[in-house]
N, C-alpha and C positions, 0 to 999 in steps of 0.2 A: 157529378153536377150536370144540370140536365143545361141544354143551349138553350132554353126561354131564359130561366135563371141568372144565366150568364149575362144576358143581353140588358140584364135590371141592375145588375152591377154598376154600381155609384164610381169608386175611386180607380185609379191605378197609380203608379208610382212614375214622378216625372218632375222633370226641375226645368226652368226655361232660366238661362242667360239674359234672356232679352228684358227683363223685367224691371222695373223702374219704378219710383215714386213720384207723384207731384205733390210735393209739399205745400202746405195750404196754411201750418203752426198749428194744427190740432193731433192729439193722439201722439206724440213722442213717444210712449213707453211702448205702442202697439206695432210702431215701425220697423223695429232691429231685433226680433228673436232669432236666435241662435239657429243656424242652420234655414233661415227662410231665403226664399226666390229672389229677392228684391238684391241687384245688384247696384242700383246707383240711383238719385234721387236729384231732382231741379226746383229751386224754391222760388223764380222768378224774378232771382239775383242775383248781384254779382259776388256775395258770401255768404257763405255755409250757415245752416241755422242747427246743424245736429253736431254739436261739437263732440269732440272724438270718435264720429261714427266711421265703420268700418265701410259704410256705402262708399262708392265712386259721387263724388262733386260735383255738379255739372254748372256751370257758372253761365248768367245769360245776360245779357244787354239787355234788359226789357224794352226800355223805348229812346227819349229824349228829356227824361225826368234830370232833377240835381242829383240822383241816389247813381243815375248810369254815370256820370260824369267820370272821365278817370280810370275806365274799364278795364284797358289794358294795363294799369298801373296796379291796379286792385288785383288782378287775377299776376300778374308777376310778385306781387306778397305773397299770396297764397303759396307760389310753389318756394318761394326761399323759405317760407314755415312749415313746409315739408307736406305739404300738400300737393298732393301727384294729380295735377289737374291735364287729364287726356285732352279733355275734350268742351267747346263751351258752345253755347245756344245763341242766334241771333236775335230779333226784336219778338216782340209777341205780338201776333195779328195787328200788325198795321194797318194792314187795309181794312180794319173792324173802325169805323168812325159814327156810325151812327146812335151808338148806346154807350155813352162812356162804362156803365153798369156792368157792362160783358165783359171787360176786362179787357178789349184791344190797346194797342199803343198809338193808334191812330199819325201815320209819318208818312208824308209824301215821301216817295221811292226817289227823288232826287235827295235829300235827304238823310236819308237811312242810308245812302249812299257815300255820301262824305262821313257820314259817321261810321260807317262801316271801314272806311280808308284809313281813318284817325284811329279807332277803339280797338276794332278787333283784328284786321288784317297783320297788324305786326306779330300777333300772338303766333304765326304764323311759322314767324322763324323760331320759335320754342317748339317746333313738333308737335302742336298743338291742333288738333280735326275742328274746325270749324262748322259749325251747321248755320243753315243758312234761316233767313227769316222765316218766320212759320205761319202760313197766312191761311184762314180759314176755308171752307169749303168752296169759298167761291172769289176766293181772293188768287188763282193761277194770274190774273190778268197782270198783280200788282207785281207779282214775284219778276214775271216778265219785263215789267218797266225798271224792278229793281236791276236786273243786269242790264238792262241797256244805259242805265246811267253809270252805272259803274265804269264800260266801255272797257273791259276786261281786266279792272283791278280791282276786285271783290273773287278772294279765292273761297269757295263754300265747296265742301268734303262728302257733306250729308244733309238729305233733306228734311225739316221736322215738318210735317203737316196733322194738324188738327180735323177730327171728325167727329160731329156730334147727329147724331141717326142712327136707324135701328142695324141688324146686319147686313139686309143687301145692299143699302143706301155705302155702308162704310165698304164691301169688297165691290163694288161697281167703282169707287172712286179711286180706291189703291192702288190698281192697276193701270189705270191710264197716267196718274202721276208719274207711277214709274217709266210708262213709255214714252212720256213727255220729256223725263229726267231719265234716262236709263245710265249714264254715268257716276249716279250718288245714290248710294244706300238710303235708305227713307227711315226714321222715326217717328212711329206716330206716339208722340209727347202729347197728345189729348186724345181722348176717346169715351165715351160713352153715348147712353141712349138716355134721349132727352125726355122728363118725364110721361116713364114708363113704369109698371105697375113692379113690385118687385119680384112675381114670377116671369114677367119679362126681363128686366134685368137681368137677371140670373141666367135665362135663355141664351141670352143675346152673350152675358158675359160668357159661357161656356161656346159656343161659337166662334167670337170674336178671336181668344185667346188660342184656339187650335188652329184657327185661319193665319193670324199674325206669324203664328210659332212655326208654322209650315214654308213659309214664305222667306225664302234665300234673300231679299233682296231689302227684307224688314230689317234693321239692323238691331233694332230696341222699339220699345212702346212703355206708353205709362198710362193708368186706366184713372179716367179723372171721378172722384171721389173718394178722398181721405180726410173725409170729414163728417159729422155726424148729421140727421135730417133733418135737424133745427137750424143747421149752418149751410143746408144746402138752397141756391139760388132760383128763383121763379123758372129760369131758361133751361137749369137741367135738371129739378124735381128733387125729390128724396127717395125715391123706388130705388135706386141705385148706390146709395151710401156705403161705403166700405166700413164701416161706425157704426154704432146705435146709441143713441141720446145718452145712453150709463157710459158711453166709452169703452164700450166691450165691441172685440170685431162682429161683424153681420157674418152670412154665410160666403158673400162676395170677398169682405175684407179676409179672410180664413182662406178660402181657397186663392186667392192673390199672393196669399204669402207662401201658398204651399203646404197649407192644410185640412183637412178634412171637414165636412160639416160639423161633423161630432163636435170639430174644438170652437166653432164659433160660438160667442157668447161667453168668451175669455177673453183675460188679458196674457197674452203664452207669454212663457218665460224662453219657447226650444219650437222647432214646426219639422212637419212630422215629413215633408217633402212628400205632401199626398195634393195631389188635387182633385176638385169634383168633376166627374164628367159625366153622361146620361150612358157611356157604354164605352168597353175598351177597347182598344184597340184593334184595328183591322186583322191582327195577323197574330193577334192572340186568341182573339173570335173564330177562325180560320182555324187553327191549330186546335180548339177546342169542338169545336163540329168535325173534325175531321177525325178525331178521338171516339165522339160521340158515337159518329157512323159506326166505326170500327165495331165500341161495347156493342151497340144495335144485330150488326153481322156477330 
């Protein structure tokens, strides 16, 4: 095999732990093949909507709604019904106030802060990792006010932040998070590129995903679209759908689960633990030119 050849090589074989769903109630059948990436899923609740799925649960406070009421009561049913609940999410983009539409929970940080004391902090004593509120790209300020009201009883484990931008926009922001927080492992529980064409998309997703997956400090992430691009929102376009209108996966939703191009455009029963990437690995590339030389001599 000659090293141009090599270098046009689509797949290699590779499974990432860190992989996650955001649950949105579309596609159930597309979500749980046998053998796919996806190890745990968040539906922007505080109960499970994939009943008997083998995913990890991740249960979330959204905001101040009547549905969060009760939280820590909710999430202690959950594990006496034998639900192994590790770990649970704080509010969703509170400091997003100005578009109800975007889907923030819009909560002043003194606030979010009592409720933070009442809901979720007791979960605490069940062994439970708590994550902390997840506030948009330009929401660091809120987060900040968030602990100072707490005044040091809001315990958070892990932090979720949200990114929507293309790739340099999202790894110029990852890292200063982390130097900002460098004691809490980060998830980023939203991601994508806001519409963008779907060969960008696809760019960006194969990127994204190697960038994340390298990264010690990433603990999880979940790439937001699992839904098709009649259901997706003016702010993040349809180029990036992990769906397509028939409910068949795109080549994004296929390689998210850990499958090949080939299989996009099914509904998989099994996933093949392949993902897309534009060329393999450094040190397989490397071991293969080094081959090459040799035939050459």
């Amino acid at each position: 095999m000659s090293f141009s050849k090599l270098c046009k090589c689509e797949n290699f074989f590779l499974a990432s732990p860190k992989r996650g769903l955001v649950y949105v109630g579309a596609g159930d059948d597309l979500w749980e093949p046998k053998g796919s990436d996806l190890t745990w899923y968040y539906n922007f609740a505080p109960s499970p909507s994939l009943q008997g799925s083998d995913l990890e649960y991740v249960p979330m406070l959204w905001g101040d709604r009547s549905e969060d009421s009760g939280f820590d009561s909710t999430v202690e049913n959950l594990l006496q019904s034998g639900i192994n609940v590790k770990h649970v999410l704080g509010m969703n983009e509170p400091d997003l106030c100005a578009d109800e539409s975007a889907g923030g929970s819009c909560i002043e940080a003194k606030k979010a802060a009592s409720i933070w004391k009442q809901e979720i902090e007791p979960l605490k004593h069940q062994g439970i990792s708590l994550g902390a509120p997840a506030v948009t790209q330009g929401g660091l300020w809120w987060l900040q006010d968030f602990y100072t009201e707490c005044d040091g009883g809001c315990s958070t484990d892990f932090l979720p932040i949200h990114v929507y931008s293309d790739f340099v926009g999202l790894a110029s922001y990852v890292g200063p998070v982390h130097e900002t927080y460098p004691n809490m492992s980060i998830w980023v529980t939203e991601l994508a590129y806001p519409n963008a064409t779907v060969p960008e998309s696809e760019h960006y997703y194969n990127q994204t995903v190697d960038f994340l997956d390298g990264l010690d400090y990433v603990a999880r992430y979940s790439y937001f679209g699992s839904f098709p691009p009649d259901a997706a929102s003016s702010w993040v376009g349809s180029g990036g759908t992990m769906m397509n209108n028939d409910g068949e996966l795109t080549n994004i939703g296929a390689w998210y689960l850990g499958m090949s191009s080939a299989e996009a455009g099914t509904k998989p029963e099994s996933a093949a633990m392949i993902l897309s990437r534009p060329c393999l690995p450094a040190w397989v590339l490397l071991g293969a030119l080094w081959a090459f030389v040799l035939e050459l001599g």
